[in-house]
N, C-alpha and C positions, 0 to 999 in steps of 0.2 A: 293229501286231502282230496276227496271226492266231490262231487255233486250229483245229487240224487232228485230225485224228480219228489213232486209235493205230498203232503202226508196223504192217508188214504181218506177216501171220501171228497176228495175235492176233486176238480178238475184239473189235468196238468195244464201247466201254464207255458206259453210259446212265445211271451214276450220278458220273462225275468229270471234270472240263471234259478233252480232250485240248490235248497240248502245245503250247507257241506256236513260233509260226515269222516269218520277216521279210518274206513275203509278202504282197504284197496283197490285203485279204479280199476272199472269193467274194461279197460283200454287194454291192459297189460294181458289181462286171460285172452281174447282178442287176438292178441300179440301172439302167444302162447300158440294159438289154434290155427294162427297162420305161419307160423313157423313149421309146425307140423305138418303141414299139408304143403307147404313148398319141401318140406324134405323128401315126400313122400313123391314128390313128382319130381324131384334129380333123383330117385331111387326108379323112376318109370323110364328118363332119359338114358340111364346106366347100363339096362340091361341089353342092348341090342348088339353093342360088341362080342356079348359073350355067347350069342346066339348062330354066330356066322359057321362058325365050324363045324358046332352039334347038326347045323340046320341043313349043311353042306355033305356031313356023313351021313345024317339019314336019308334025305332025300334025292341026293346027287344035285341041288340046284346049286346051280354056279356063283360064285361072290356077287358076280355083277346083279344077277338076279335079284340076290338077298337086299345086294342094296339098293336096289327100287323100294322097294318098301320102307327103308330107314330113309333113303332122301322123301319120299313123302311125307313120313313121320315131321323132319326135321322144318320142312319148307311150310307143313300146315301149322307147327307148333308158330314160325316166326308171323308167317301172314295173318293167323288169328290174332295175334298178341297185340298190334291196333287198334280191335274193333273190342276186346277184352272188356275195357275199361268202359265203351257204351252200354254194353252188354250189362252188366251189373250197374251202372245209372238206370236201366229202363227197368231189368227186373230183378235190381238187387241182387249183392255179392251172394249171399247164404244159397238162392237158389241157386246162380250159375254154379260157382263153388260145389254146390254137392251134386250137380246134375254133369259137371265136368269129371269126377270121380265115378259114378255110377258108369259112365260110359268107358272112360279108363278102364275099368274091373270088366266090364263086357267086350272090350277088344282083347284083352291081357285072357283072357278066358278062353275067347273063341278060338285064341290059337292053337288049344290043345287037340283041336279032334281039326284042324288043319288037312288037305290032302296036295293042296295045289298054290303054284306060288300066287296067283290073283288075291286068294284069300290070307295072306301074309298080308298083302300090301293093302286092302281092306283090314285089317283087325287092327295090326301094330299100325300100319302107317295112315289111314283115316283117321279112324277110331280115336287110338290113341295119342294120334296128332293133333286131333281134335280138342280133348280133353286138355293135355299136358299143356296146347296155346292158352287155353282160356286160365290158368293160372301160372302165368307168367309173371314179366316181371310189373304189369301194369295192375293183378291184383295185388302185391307188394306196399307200389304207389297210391291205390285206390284203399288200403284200409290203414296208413299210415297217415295218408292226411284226413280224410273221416275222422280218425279217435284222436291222435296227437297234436298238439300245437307245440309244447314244452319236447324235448330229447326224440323230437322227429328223427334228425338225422342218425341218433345211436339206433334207432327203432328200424328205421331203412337198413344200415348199414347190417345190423343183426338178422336181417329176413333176408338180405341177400347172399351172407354169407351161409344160409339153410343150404343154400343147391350146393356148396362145394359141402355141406356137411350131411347132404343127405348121401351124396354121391362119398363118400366115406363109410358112411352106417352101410348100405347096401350092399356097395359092390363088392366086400368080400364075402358076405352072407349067397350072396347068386352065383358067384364063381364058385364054392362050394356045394350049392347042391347044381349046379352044372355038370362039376367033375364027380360028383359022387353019385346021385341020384336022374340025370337025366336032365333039359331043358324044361321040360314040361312042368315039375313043380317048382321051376324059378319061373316060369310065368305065373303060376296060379300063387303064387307067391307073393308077385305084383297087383295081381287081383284082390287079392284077401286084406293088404296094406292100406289099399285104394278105399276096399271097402270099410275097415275100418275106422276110418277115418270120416264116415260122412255124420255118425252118430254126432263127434262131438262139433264137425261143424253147422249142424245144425241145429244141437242145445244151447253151446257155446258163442255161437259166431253174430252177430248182429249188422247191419246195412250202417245202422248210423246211431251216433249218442243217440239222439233225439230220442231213436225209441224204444229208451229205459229209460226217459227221461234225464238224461246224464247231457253235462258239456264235455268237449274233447278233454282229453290229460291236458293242463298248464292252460287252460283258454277257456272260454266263456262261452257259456250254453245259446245256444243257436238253433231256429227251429229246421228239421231235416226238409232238405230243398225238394219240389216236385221230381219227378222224374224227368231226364232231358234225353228225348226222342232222338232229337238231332244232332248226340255225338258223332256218331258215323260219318253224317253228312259235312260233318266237320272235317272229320278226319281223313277222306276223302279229298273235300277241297283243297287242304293242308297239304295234303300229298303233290293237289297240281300246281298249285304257287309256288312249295319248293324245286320241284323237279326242272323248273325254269331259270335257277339258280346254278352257277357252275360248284359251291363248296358243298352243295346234297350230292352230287354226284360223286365227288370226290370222299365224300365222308363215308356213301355208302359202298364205293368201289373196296375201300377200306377193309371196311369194317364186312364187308362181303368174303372177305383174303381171310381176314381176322376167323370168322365162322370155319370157313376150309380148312387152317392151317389148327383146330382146336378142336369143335365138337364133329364135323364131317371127317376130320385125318384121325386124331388122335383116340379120339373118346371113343370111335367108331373101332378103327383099323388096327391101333395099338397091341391090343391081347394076341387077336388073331396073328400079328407080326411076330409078334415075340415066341408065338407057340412053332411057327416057323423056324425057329431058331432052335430049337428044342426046350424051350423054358414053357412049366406048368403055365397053367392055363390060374391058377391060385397065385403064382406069385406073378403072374403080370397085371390080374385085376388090383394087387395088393399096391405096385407100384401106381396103377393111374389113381388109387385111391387117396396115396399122395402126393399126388399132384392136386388134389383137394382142400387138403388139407394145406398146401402151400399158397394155393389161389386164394385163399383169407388174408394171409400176412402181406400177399404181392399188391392185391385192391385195395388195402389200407393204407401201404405205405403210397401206393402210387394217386389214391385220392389228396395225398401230405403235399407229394410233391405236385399236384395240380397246380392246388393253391398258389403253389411259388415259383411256379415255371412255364415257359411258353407251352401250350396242349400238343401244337403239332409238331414241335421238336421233342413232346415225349413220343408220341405218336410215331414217330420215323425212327425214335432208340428202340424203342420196343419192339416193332418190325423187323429192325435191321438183327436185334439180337436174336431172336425167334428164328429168323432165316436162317443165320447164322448155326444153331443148334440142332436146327434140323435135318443139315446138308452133315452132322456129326453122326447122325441118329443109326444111320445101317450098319457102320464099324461095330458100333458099341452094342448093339442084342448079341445077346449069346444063351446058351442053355442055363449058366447060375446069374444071377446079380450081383453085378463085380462095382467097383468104389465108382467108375466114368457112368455108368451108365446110373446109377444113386447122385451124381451129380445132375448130369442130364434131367432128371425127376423134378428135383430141388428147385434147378435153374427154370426148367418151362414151367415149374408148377406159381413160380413167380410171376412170370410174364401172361399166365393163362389167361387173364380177363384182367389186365392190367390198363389195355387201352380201352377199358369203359369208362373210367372216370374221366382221362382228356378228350374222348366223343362225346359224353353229353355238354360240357363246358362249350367245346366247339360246334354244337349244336344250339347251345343257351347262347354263347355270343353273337353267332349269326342271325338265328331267327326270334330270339326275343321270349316274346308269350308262348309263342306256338314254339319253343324249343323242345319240350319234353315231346309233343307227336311226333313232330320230323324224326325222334329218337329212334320212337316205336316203328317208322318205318326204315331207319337205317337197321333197329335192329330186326328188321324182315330180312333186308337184304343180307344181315350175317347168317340167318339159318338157310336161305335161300345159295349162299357159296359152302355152306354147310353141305347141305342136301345133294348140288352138282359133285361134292368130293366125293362124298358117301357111298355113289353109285360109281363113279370112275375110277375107286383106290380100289374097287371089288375088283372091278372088270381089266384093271390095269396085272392084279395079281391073276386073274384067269388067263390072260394073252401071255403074260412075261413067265411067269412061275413067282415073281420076288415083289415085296412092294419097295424095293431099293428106288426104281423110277417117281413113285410117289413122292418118296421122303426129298429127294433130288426136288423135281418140279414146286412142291412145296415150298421147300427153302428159296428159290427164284422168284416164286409169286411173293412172301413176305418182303423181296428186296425191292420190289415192284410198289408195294403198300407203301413202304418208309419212303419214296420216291415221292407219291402222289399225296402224302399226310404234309411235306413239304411245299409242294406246291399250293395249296390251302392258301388264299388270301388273309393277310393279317387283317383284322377291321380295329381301327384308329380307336381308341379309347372313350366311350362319350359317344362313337358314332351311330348312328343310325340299324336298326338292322334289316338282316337282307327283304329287300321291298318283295309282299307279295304282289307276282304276277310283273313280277318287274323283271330286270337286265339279263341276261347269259353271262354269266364271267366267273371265275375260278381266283 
């Protein structure tokens, strides 16, 4: 059942829910057009792996080069991702939303008539560093609790698993016209996707029930709140009351290893490694593609096990196994796809963002209200060790010839992470959380 706003000719009303109706609520389409538009930006995060090689044999620029641009990309995608969710309070989701895509399409564009690397790292890495942060995972948060009260959490958990399923649609559509057609029409690729998509969120997409006169799915009509100015300034503060805290530093050192050893190593370096070995440049986007497809089942089970288990002792299995996997990782490339290295896939595609669910827990436990910001800036700091890999796993294969060193240091840094996820202070049950602007302790 619905609620609709008052018959025509009357004025809508801002203090009593309107009537129901046996329509389908406007939440769900909503749902629909944010779905779409997070696949469509793990379909923009996708393609810069598969860009290192093309980019390297046209131009002669060096890995390390190429990945200046992808760590900017990656470091402005997490640093916007805080300010995201003011951004759309002050001038509404629908506009940010399509004016994040418009720009998407004009960096993903520009790269075609490209000459020099500066303008890489302006197109792909401002540009569309730019865009890709402001739908993250705080427009997610921001149009789930707007429309929904009722099957919020099925509602989250389906928008979040978009990026591992956009990153599945894409990546073997851009690996193909990679290897077949050239880099250039896998960007304008990305461009025309981007663009596509702003039609329907802008017929489609609404700021808040209120106004179609609707209440959230499951909950009761409510009039949409002014605009609040002073999120930023929030979130901002937020950032320096925690950082005074010893478990923000630990959560983000973390969860910093977490970004490097995943979207900076993996998402990034992967293809390019594997084509190293002599394997198409088709079947290694195919393999990270499931690893996409594994990241749904690994987030759900490991949200299960939250519920029923200490955070930071998954928190340190996680790591440890990950590391573990990773020091595996240079035996097992080779020219075909043999049964170890199909394991390897399986196994990390489990673990890929498996420590999200015991980070925000351990984020909720510590700081309370202000749990979910502290989040949004620990998860700066994952794109931000994202971004430092990005650029040092290029420039490690330009000095070595191999990214064997990479896979190595990797696997040491996650032994490091499972270390520091341990040492996390428990907080007593009932107790208090971490005081802003209060103690230094771990």
């Amino acid at each position: 059942m619905t609620q609709t706003a008052p018959a025509p000719g009357t004025a809508p009303s801002r203090t009593r829910p309107p009537r129901r109706t046996g329509r389908v609520h406007r939440a769900w389409s909503v749902a629909a057009v944010t779905f779409v538009t997070i696949i469509g930006a793990a379909g923009f995060a996708s393609l810069p792996g598969l860009l290192i090689e093309p980019l390297h044999e046209e131009f002669d620029w060096s890995r390390g080069t190429i990945g200046v641009a992808v760590s900017v990309n990656l470091a402005l995608y997490g640093i916007t991702a805080p300010f995201a969710a003011a951004l759309m309070d002050r001038f509404g989701i629908r506009r940010v939303v399509a004016l994040a895509l418009a720009v998407i399409a004009c960096g993903a564009v520009a790269t075609v008539w490209m000459t020099a690397p500066w303008q890489l790292v302006l197109c792909w890495g401002v540009l569309v560093g730019l865009g890709s942060g402001s739908m993250a995972l705080a427009f997610a948060a921001t149009v789930t609790g707007r429309w929904f009260t009722a099957r919020r959490g099925l509602v989250t958990g389906i928008l979040t698993a978009a990026s591992a399923s956009g990153q599945l649609v894409f990546l073997p559509l851009l690996a193909w016209l990679v290897d077949r057609h050239g880099w250039r029409p896998a960007t304008v690729t990305v461009a025309v996707a981007a663009l596509a998509v702003v039609p329907f969120v802008w017929l489609l997409l609404r700021d808040h029930p209120a106004d179609v006169g609707l209440a959230p799915y499951g909950g009761t009509y409510a009039p949409k709140p002014a605009p609040a100015p002073g999120a930023a300034r929030r979130a901002l503060k937020v950032l320096a009351d925690a950082a005074r805290t010893g478990p923000f530093w630990l959560l983000a050192g973390t969860f910093a290893i977490c970004g490097a050893s995943t979207n900076g190593l993996v998402r990034t370096h992967f293809v390019p490694a594997a084509h190293d070995h002599g394997m198409p440049v088709t079947a290694a986007a195919g393999l990270l593609a499931v690893i996409g497809v594994f990241d749904v089942a690994g987030t759900v089970a490991s949200g299960w096990f939250t519920d029923r288990f200490e955070s930071r002792r998954l928190l340190a299995v996680y790591y440890a196994l990950r590391g573990i996997s990773l020091l595996f990782l240079p035996i097992l490339l080779a020219p075909s796809v043999r049964p170890p290295l199909i394991f390897f896939i399986v196994f990390y595609g489990l673990d890929w963002v498996a420590t999200v669910p015991p980070t925000i827990a351990l984020c909720r436990e510590h700081y309370g209200d202000d749990g979910a910001i502290v989040f949004g800036w620990v998860l700066a700091s994952h794109q931000i060790g994202a971004a430092v890999v990005a650029f040092l796993g290029g420039l490690a294969r330009d000095l070595t010839g191999s990214y064997d060193v990479v896979w190595y240091a990797s696997g040491a840094l996650c032994a490091v992470a499972a270390l520091m996820a341990m040492v996390i202070r428990r907080r007593p049950p009932g107790g208090a959380a971490e005081p802003t602007g209060g103690t230094r302790h771990a």
